[in-house]
C-alpha distance (Angstrom), angle and dihedral (degrees) to the residues before:
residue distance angle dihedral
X1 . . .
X2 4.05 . .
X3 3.68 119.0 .
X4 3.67 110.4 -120.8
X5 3.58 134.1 -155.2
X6 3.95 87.9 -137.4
X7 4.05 102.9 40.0
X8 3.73 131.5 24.7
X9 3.41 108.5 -164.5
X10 4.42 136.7 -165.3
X11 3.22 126.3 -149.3
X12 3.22 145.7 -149.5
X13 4.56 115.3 -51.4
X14 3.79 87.1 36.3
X15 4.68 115.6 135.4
X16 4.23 88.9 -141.1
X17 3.39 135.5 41.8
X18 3.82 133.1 -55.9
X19 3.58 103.3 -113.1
X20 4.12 128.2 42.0
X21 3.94 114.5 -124.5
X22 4.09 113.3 -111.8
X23 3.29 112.3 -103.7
X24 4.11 112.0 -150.3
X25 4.42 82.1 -135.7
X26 4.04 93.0 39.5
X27 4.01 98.5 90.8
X28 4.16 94.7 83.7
X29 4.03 82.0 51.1
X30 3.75 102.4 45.7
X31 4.26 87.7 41.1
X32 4.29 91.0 50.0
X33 3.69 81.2 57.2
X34 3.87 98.1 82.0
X35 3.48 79.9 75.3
X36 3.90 118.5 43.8
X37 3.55 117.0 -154.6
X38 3.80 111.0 -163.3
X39 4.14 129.4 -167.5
X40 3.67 120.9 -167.3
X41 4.05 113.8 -162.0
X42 3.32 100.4 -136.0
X43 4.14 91.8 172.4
X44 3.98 120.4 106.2
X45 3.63 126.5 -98.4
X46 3.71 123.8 -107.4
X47 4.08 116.8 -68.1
X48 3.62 89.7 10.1
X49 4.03 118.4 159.3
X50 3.68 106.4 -113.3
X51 2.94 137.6 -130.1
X52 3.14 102.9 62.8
X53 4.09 92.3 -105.7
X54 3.61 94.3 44.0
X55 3.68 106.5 121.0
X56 3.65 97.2 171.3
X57 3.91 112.9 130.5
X58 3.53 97.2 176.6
X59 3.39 117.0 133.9
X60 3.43 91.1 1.9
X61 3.73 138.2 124.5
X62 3.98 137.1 -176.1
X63 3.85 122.0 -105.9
X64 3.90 116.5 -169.3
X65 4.04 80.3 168.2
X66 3.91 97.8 66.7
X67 4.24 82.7 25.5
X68 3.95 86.1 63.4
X69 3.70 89.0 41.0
X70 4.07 96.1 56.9
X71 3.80 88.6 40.8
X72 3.68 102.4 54.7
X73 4.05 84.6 41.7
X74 3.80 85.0 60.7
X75 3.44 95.6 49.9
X76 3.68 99.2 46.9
X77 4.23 85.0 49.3
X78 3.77 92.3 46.5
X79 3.69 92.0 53.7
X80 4.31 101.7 66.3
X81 3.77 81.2 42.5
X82 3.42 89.5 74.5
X83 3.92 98.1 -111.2
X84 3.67 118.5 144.0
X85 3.78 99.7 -178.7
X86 4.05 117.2 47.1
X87 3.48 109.3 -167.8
X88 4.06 131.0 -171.2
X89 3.83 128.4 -146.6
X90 3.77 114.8 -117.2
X91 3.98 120.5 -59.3
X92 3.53 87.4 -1.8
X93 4.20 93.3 154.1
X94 2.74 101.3 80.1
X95 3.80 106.8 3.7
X96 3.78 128.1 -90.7
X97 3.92 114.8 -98.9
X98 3.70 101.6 -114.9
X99 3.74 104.2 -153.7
X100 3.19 103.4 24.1
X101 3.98 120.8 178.7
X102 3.84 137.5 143.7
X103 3.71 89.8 -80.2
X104 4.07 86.2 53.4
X105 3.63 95.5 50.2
X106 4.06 96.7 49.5
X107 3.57 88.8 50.6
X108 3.93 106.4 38.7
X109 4.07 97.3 18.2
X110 4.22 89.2 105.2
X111 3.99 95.9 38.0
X112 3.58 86.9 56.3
X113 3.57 102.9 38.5
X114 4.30 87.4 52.1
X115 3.74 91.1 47.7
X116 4.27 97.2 49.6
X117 3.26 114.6 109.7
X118 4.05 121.0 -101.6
X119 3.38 118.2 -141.7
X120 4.31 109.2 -117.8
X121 4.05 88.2 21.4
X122 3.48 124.8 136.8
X123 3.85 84.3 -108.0
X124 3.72 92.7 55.2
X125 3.93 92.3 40.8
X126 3.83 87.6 55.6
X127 3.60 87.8 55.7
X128 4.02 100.8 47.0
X129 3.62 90.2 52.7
X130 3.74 96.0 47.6
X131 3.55 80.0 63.3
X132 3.64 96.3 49.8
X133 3.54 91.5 47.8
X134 3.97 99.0 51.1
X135 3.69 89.5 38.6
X136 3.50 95.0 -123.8
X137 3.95 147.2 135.5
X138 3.45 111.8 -121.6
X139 3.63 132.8 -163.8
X140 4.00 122.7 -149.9
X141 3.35 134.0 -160.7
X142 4.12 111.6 176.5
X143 3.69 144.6 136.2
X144 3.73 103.3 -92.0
X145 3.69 118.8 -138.8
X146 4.05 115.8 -149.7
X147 4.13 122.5 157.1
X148 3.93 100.2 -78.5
X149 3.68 105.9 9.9
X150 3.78 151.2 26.1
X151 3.63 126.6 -137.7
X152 3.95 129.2 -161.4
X153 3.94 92.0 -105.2
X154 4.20 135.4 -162.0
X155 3.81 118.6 -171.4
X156 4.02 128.1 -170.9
X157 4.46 101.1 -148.1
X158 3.87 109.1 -167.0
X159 4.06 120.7 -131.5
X160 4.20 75.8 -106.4
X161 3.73 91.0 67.5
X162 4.34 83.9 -109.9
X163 3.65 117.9 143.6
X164 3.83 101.0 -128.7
X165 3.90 96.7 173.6
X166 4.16 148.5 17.9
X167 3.17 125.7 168.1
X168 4.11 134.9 164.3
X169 3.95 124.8 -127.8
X170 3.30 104.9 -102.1
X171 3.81 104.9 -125.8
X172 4.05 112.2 -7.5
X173 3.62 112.5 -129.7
X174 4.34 125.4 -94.7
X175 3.64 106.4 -44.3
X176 3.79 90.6 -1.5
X177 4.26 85.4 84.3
X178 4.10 85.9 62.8
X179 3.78 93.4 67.3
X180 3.44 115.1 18.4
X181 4.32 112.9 45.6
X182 3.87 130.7 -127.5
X183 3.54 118.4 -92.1
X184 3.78 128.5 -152.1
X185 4.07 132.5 -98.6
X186 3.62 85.8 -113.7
X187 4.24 86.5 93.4
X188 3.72 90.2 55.5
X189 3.72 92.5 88.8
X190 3.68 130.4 106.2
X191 4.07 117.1 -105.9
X192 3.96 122.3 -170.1
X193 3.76 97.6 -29.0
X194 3.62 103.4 -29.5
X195 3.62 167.0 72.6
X196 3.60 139.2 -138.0
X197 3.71 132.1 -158.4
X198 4.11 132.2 157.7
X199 3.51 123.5 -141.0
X200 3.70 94.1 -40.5
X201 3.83 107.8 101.0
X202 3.61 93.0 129.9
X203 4.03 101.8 70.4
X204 3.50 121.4 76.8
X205 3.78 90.6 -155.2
X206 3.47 84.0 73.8
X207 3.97 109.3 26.7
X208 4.13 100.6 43.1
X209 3.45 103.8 57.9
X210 3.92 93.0 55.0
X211 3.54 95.2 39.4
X212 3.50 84.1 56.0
X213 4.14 90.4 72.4
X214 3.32 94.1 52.3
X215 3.93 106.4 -114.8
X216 3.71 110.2 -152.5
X217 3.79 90.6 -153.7
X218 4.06 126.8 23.4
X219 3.86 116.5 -161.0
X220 4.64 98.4 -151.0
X221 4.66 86.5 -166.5
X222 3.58 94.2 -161.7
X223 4.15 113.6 -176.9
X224 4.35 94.2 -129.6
X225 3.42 141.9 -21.7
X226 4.17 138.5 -158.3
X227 3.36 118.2 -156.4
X228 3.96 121.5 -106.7
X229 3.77 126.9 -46.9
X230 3.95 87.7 12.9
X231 4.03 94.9 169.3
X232 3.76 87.3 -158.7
X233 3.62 95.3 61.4
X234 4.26 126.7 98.3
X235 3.69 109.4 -136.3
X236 4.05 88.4 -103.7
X237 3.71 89.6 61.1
X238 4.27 95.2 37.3
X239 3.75 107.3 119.4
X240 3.39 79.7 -147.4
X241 3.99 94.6 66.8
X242 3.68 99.0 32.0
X243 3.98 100.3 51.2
X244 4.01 86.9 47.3
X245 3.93 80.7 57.8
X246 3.61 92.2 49.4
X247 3.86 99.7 35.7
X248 3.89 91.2 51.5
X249 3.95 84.6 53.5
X250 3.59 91.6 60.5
X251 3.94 94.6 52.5
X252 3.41 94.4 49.7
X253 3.98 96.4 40.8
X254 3.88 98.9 35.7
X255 3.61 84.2 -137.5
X256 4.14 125.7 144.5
X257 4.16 93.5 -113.1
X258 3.70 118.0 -137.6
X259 3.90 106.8 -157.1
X260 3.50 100.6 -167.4
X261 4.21 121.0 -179.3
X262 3.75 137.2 142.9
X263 4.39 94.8 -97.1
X264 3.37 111.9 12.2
X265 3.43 121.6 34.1
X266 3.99 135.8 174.2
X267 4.17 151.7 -178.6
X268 3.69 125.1 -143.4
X269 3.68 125.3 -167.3
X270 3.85 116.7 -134.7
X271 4.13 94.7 -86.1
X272 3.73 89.5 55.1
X273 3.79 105.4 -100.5
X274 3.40 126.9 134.6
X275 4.00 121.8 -108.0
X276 3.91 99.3 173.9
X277 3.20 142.0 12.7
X278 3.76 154.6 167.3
X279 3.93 138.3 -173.7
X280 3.52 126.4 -122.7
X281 4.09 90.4 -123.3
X282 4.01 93.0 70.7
X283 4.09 101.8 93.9
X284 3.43 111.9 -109.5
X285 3.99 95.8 -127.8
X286 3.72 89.6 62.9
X287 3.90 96.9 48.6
X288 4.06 112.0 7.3
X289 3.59 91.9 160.5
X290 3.50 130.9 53.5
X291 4.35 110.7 -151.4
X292 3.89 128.0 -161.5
X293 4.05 128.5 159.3
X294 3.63 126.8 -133.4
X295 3.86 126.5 -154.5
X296 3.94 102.8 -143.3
X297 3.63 94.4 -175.9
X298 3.89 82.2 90.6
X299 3.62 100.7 58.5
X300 3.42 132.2 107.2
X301 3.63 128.1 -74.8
X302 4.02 94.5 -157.4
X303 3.27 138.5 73.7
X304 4.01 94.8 -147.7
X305 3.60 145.7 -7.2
X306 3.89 116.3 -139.2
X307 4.35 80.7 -155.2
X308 3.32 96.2 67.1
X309 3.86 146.0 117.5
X310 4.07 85.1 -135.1
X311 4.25 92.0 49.3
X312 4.24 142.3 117.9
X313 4.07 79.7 -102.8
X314 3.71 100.6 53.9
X315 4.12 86.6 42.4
X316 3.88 87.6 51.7
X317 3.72 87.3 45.0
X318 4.31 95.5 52.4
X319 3.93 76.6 54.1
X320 3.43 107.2 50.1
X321 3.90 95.2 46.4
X322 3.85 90.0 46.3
X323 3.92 105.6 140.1
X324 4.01 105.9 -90.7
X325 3.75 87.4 -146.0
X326 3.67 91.3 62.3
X327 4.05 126.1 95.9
X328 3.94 107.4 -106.0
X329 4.07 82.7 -148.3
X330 3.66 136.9 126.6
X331 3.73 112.5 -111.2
X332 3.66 123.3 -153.9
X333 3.52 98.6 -120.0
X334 3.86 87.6 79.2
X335 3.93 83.4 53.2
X336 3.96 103.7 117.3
X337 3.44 117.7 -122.1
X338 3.42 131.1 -152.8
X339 3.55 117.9 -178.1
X340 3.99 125.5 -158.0
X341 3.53 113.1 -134.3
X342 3.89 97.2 -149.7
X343 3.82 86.5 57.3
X344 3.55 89.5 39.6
X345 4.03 90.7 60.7
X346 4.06 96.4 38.4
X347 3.44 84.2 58.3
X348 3.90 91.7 45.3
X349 4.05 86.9 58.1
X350 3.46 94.2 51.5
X351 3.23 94.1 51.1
X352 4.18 97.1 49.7
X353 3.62 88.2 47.3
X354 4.01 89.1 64.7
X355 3.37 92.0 34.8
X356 3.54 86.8 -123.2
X357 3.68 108.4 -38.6
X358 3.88 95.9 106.6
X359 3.41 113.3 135.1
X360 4.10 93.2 -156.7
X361 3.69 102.6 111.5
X362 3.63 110.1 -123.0
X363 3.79 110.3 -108.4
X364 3.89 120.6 -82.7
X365 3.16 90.0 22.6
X366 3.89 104.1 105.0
X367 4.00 82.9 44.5
């Protein structure tokens, strides 16, 4: 659905409700939004190892305090920049846990869990009104906190300091699904004008069905990224396998692509092509944000097309050429986990206190 200087409208999926309140002050807001002017933080969180492949934890703890306190200060900077959209790479409150194994999780699990951010917090209310007060969208990506659990959370916060949108990644990724619990397909929906995704642009469970509503802008949170032909870096943190991912979603959504990591960061228009960029190796204190404007008087006016590659047909289609030789059964790998944090750090203890040779399987594991 276009963006209109006169109505800004959410769809369907969205936590508040459809419409924004008028604001007597919100016409210069709604009218600078025929042209969207985006800003990516592309800075590290508070207490996080550095460089950027440091993936030492020793001696170091979490701070969603001094997180919170960096992240307003980028949205308050963003603002007289011109940016109406402030988005944050993957996890960035309070930091994603670079490194992370089984001996990481038994030793960090509770640090982590009691600095995640809680939704209607003083944390989180610090954040919604930096919003309000800078008049600008903004885009979260964050551990969320809730009683038992956390979940690898993105939020959509209006310029009115509204929350317009959570959802949960869907599955986290290898070891990721041993700290952080599923969430449901209920987030893959679109909300104002766009989509949001975390490091998981190579699924179709999770890309088709929102490229199906033709987004008009896809936010791809990713938690850091080198720059190319990084020896250091495993292929699933390569820039040069993870804004493929991202660049092939634009093609096949049409959607502006906001590729948004600590380091390297980058924006793709609809066909693919980059628009902005910048390279991991430019200090973060001399650019923490990367900026790029959007005209949104080209974007869509519909919310589908039934003749498209991203359609009920082409769906029906993937399912009528499924392999015949292939079991039509439910595998537990689409199973969703929760896991319980207080198990999660018993079995931590256990394991420190063998130094790793405990033979209690780590929970969600036998799921």
């Amino acid at each position: 659905m276009r963006l209109t200087p006169t109505s800004i409208l959410v769809l369907a999926g969205q936590s508040a409700a459809g419409v924004l309140p008028k604001l007597a002050n919100s016409t210069s807001l709604e009218q600078s939004l025929a042209n969207l002017t985006v800003a990516l933080v592309r800075s590290a969180p508070a207490n996080w190892p550095m460089p950027l492949f440091n993936k030492d934890w020793s001696n170091v703890t979490f701070d969603i305090d001094k997180t919170v306190e960096l992240g307003v200060g980028h949205i308050a900077e963003a603002a007289p920049s011109g940016a109406n959209l402030v988005v944050f790479p993957e996890l960035w409150f309070p930091g994603y846990p670079k490194g992370i194994d089984e001996a990481w999780i038994a030793k960090h699990s509770e640090d982590y869990y009691n600095n995640s951010l809680e939704v209607g917090s003083e944390h989180w209310k610090r954040i919604l009104t930096a919003a309000k007060d800078s008049h600008v969208y903004v885009a979260l990506a964050f551990s969320e906190k809730t009683a038992q659990s956390i979940y690898m959370g993105q939020a959509l916060i209006s310029p009115y300091g509204e929350l317009l949108h959570l959802r949960h990644k869907l599955r986290p990724s290898g070891i990721e699904r041993y700290l952080w619990s599923d969430g449901s397909v209920d987030g893959l929906k679109l909300s104002l004008l766009l989509t949001h995704l975390t490091c998981k642009h190579f699924h179709p469970t999770m890309t088709f069905n929102m490229q199906v509503q033709r987004e008009d802008v896809h936010i791809a949170a990713f938690p850091y990224m080198p720059d190319y032909n990084e020896s250091q870096a495993l292929y699933w943190e390569s820039v040069e396998v993870n804004e493929a991912a991202a660049r092939t979603y634009a093609v096949n959504s049409g959607a502006y692509t906001l590729f948004a990591s600590v380091g390297y960061s980058s924006i793709m228009d609809g066909t693919g092509v980059t628009v902005a960029k910048i390279e991991a190796s430019v200090p973060f204190d001399q650019t923490p944000i990367l900026y790029a404007s959007i005209n949104t008087t080209a974007f869509s006016d519909t919310s589908y097309d039934v003749n498209s590659e991203q359609s009920w047909a082409a769906l029906e289609q993937m399912k009528t050429g499924f392999p015949y030789y292939v079991p039509k059964v439910p595998g537990k790998f689409f199973d969703q986990k929760t896991i319980v944090i207080e198990n999660l750090v018993a079995w931590g203890g256990a394991y420190l206190e063998s130094n790793g040779t405990t033979s209690e399987p780590m929970p969600g594991s036998t799921s």
